[in-house]
Backbone bond lengths (Angstrom), bond angles and torsions (degrees), N, CA, C in turn:
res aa  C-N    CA-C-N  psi(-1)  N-CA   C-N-CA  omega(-1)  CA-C   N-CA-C  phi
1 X - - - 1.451 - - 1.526 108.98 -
2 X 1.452 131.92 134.54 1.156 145.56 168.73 1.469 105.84 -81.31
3 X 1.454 117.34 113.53 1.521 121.21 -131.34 2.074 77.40 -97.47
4 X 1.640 95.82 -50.34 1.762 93.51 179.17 1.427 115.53 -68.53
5 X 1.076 153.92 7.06 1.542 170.75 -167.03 1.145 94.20 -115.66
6 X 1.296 122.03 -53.24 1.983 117.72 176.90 1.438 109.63 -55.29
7 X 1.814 116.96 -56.15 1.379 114.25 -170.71 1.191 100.81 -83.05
8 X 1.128 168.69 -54.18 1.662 146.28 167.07 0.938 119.10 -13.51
9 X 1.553 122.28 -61.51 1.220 128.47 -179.74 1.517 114.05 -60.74
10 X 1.442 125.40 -34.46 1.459 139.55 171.29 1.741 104.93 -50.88
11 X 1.259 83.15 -55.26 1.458 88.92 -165.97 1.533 112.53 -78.51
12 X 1.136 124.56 -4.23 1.392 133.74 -166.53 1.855 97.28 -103.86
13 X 1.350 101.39 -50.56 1.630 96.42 174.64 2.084 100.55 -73.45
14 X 0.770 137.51 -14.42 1.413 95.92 176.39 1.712 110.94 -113.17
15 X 1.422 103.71 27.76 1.738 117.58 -175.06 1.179 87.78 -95.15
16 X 1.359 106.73 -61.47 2.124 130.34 -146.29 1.887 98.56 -90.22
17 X 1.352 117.71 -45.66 1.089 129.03 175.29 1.979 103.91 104.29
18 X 1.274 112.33 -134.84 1.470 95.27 -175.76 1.744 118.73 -112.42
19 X 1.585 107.27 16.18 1.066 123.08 124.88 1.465 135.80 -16.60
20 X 1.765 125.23 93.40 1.465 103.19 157.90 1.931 86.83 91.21
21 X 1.234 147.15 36.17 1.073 133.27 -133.33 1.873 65.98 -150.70
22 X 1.920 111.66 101.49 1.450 88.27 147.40 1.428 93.28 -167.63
23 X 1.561 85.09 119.86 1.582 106.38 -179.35 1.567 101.07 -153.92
24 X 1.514 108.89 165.22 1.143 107.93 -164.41 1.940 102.89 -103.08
25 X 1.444 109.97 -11.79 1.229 129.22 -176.35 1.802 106.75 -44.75
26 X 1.831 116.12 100.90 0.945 112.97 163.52 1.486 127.84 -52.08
27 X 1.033 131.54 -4.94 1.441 141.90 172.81 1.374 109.30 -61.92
28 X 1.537 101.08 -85.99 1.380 122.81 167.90 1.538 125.93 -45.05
29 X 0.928 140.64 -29.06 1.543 162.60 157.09 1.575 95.68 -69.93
30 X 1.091 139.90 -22.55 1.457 123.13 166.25 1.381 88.89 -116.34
31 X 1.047 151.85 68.70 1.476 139.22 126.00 1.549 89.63 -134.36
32 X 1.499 136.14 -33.26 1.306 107.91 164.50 1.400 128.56 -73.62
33 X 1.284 130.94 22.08 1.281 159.70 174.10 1.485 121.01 -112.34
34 X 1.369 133.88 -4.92 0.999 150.02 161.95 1.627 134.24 -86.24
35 X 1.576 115.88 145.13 1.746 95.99 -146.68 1.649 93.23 -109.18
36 X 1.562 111.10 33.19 1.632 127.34 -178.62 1.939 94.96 -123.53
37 X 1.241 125.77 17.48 0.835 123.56 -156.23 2.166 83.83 -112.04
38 X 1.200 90.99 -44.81 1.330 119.97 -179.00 1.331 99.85 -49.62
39 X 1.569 130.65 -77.66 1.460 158.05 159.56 1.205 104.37 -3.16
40 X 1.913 120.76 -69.10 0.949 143.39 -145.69 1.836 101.96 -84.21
41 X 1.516 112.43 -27.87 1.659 129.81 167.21 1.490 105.71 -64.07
42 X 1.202 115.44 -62.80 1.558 128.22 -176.30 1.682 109.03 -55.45
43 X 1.157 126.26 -42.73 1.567 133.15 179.70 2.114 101.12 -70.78
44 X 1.540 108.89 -47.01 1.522 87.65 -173.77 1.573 105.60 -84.00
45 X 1.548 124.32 -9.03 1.328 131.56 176.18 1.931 90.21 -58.87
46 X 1.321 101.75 -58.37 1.771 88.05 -161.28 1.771 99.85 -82.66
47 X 0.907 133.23 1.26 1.353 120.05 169.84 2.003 109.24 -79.99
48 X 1.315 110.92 -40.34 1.347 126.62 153.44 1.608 101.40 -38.50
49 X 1.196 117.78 -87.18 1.590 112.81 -166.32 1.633 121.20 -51.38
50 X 1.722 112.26 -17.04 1.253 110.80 167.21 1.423 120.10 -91.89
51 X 1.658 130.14 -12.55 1.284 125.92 -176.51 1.669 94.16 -87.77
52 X 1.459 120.18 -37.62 1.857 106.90 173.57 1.511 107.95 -68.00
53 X 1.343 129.68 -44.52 1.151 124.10 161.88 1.821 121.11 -27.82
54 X 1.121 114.73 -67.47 1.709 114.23 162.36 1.286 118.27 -80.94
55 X 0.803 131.00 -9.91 1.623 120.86 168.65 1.391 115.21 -96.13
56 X 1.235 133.53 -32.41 1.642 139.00 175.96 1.554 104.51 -118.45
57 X 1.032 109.26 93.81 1.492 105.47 -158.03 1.801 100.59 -103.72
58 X 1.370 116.58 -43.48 1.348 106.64 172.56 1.682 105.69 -66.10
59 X 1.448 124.47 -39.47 1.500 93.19 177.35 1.156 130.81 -77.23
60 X 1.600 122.80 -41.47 0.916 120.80 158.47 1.725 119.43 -12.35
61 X 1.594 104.90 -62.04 1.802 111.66 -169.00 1.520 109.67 -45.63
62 X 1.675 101.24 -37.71 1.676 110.33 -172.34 0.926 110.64 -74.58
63 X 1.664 125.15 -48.07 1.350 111.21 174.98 1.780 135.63 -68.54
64 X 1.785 98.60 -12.41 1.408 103.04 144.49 1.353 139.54 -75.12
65 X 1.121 118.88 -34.66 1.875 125.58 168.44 1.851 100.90 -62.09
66 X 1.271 114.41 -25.88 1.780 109.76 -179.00 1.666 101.97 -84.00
67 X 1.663 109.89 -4.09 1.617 77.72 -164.39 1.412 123.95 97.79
68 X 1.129 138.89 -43.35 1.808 145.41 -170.54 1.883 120.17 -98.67
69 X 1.785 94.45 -1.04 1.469 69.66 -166.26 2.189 120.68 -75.43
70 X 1.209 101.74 -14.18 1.492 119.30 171.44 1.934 91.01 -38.51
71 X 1.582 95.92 -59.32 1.991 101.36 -142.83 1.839 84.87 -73.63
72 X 1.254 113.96 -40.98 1.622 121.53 -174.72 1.762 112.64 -48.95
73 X 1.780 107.36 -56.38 1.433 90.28 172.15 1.704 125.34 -57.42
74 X 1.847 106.39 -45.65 1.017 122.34 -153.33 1.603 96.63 -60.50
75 X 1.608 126.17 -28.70 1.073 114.36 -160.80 1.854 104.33 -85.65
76 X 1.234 106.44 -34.60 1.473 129.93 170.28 1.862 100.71 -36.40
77 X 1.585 93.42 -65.57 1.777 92.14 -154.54 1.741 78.18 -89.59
78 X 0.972 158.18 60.88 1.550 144.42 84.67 1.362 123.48 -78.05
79 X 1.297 126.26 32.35 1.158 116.85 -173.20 2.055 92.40 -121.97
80 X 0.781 98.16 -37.20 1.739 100.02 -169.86 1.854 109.32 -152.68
81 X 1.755 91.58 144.12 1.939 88.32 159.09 1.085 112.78 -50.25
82 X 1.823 113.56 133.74 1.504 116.01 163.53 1.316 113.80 -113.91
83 X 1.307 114.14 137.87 1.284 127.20 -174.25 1.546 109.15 -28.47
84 X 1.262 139.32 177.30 1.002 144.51 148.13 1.845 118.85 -108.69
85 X 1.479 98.41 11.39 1.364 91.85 171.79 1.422 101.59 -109.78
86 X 1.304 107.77 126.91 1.590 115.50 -176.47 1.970 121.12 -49.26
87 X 1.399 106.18 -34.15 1.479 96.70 166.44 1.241 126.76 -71.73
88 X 1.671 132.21 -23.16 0.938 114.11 178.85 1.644 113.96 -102.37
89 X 1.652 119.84 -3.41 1.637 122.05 141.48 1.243 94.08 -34.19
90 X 1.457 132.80 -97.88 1.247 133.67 -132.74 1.506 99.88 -65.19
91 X 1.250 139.16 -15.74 1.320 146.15 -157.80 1.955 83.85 -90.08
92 X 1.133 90.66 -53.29 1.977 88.44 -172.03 1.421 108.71 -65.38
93 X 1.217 107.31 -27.23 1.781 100.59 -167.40 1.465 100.01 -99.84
94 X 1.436 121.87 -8.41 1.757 100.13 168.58 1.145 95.45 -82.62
95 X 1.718 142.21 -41.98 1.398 115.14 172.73 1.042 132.44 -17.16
96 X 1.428 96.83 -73.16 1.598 135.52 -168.66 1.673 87.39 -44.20
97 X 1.524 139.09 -78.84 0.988 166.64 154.39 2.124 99.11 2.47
98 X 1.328 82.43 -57.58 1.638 86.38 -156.32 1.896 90.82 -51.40
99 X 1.381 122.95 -60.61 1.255 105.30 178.48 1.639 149.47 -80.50
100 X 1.608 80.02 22.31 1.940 90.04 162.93 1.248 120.66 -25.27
101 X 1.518 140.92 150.05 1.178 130.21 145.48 1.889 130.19 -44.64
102 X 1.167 81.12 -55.72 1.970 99.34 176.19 1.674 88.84 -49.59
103 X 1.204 104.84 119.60 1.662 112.29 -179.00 1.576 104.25 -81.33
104 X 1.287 131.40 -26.53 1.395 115.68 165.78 1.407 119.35 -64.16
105 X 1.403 102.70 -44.97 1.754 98.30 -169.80 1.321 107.18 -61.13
106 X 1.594 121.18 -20.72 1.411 119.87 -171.04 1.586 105.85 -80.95
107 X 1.480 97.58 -22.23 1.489 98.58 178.01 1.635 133.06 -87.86
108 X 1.386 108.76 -34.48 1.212 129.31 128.86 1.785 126.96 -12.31
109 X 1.611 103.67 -81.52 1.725 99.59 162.71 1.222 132.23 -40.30
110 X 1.965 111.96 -39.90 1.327 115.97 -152.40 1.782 104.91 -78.95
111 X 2.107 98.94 -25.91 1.224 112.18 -179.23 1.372 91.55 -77.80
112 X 1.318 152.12 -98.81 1.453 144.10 -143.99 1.884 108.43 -45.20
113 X 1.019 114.44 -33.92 1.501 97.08 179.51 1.504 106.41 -107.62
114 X 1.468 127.04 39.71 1.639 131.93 127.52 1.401 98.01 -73.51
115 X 1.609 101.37 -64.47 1.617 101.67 -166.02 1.218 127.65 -47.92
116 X 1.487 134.68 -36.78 1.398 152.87 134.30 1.592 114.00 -33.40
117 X 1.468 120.89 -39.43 1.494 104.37 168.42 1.661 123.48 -85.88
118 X 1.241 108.63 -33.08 1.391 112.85 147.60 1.245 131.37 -22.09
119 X 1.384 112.90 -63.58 1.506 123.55 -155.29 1.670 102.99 -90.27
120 X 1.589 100.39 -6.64 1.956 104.73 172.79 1.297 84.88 -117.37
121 X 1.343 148.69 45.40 1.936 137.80 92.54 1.580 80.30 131.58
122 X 1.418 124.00 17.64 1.621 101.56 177.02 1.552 103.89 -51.23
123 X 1.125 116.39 157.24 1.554 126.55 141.23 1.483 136.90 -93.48
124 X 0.959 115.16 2.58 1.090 138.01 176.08 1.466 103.72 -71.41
125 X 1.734 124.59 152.63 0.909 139.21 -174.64 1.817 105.40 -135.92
126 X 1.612 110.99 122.26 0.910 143.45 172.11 1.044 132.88 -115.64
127 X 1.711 109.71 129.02 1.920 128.09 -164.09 1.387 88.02 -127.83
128 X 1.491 92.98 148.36 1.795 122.80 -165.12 1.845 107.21 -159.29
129 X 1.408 83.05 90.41 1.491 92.93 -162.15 2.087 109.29 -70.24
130 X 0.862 135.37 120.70 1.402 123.28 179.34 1.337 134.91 -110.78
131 X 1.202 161.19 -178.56 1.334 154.95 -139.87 1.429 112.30 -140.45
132 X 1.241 112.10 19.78 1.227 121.46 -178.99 1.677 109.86 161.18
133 X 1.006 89.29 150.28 1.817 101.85 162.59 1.522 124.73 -10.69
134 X 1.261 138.29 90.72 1.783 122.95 -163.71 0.928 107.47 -84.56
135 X 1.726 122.00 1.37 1.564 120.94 -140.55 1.659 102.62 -76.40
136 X 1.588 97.36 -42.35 1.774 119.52 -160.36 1.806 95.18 -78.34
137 X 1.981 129.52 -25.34 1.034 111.78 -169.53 1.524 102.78 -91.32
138 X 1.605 121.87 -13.17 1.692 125.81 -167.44 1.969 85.07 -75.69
139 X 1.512 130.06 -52.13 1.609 129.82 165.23 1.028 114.70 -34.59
140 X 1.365 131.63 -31.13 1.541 112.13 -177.45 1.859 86.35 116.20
141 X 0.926 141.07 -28.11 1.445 114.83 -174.28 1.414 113.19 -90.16
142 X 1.619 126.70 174.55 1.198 129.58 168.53 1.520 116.96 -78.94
143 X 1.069 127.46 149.07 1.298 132.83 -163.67 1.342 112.03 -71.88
144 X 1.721 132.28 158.42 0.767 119.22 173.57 1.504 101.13 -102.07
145 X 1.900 103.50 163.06 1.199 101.91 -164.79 1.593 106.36 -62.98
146 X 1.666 82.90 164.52 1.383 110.90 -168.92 1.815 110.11 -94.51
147 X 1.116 97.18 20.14 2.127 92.93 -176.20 1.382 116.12 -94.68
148 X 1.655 106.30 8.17 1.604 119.08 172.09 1.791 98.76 -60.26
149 X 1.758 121.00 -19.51 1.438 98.49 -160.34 1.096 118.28 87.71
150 X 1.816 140.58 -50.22 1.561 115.74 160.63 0.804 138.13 -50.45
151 X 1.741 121.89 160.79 1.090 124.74 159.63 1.256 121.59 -137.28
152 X 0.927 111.08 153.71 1.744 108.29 179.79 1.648 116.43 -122.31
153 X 1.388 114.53 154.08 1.121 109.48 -176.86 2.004 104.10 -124.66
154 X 0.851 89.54 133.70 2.207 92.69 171.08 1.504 88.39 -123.02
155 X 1.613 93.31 134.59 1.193 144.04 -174.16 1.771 112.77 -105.58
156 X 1.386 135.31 87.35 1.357 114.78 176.83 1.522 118.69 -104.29
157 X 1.442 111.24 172.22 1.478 106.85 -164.69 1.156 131.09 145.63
158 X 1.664 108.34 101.81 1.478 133.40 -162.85 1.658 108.27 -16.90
159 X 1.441 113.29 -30.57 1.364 97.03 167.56 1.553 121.36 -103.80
160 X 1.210 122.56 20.93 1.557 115.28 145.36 1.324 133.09 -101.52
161 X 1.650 120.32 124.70 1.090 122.37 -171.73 1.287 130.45 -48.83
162 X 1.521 144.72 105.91 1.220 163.27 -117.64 1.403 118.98 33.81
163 X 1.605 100.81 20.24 1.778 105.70 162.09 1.583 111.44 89.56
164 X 1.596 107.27 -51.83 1.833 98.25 157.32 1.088 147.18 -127.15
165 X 1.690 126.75 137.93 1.275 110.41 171.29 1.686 128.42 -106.25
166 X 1.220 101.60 137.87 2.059 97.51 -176.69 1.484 79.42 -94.04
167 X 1.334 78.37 135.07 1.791 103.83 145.07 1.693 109.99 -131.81
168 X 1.603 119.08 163.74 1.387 127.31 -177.05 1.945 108.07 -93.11
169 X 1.105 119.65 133.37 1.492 115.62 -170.66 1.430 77.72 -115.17
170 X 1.948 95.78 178.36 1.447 104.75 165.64 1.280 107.42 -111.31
């Protein structure tokens, strides 16, 4: 038995699920045939939704007040291994995040993981231009619409005092 050919495949059926599943390994073919196989998806699915939950915490909130964040992780952590160290989860999933369709949530990510690189001593300075007002979605509410035509941009960066400033663009 090809002992690393066994765990790939282990590890590939309970990442990917039974998807993409072709080996001849009676082992593996009875645990992807098993209805604990299922169980065992659903338990690291919600351990996933609680490490973005504390680690991306303003998006996370948005993508709960929209409704999507369940389908948002789940679709995220089928896409690739995620670390098991919780900073760089949240590091993959604000990526992942930054190019949502929903242009806030994308905007949202791109702002929390400046703010998150910031606060681990980047120097770097990061702009996150948005489509409306961020003020009411960083509170916890949903934004109001955006067909006023502004926009605003926040600017973060070890040298601004509490890290950001909005200003209004045209």
């Amino acid at each position: 038995m090809d002992l690393a050919a066994h765990q790939r495949n282990l590890f590939r059926l309970v990442t990917l699920g039974r998807r993409d599943l072709t080996t001849s390994d009676p082992y593996i073919q009875a645990v992807a045939a098993s209805p604990h196989l299922d169980l065992l998806r659903g338990v690291i699915l919600e351990w996933r939704e609680f490490d973005v939950e504390r680690s991306c915490v303003l998006t996370a909130a948005l993508l709960q007040r929209l409704g999507i964040f369940k389908e948002v992780v789940h679709d995220f952590a089928g896409l690739q291994p995620i670390s098991p160290f919780v900073e760089k989860l949240g590091e993959a999933f604000l990526d992942y995040a930054s190019a949502h369709p929903n242009r806030l949530v994308g905007c949202m990510a791109q702002f929390e993981r400046a703010i998150l690189r910031v606060k681990r001593g980047s120097a770097c300075e990061y702009t996150v231009d948005w489509p409306c007002d961020p003020r009411p979605l960083l509170n916890g509410k949903l934004a109001p619409d955006s067909a006023s035509g502004l926009c605003y941009r926040t600017l973060i960066s070890e040298q601004i005092e509490g890290y950001v400033r909005l200003t209004q663009i045209d």
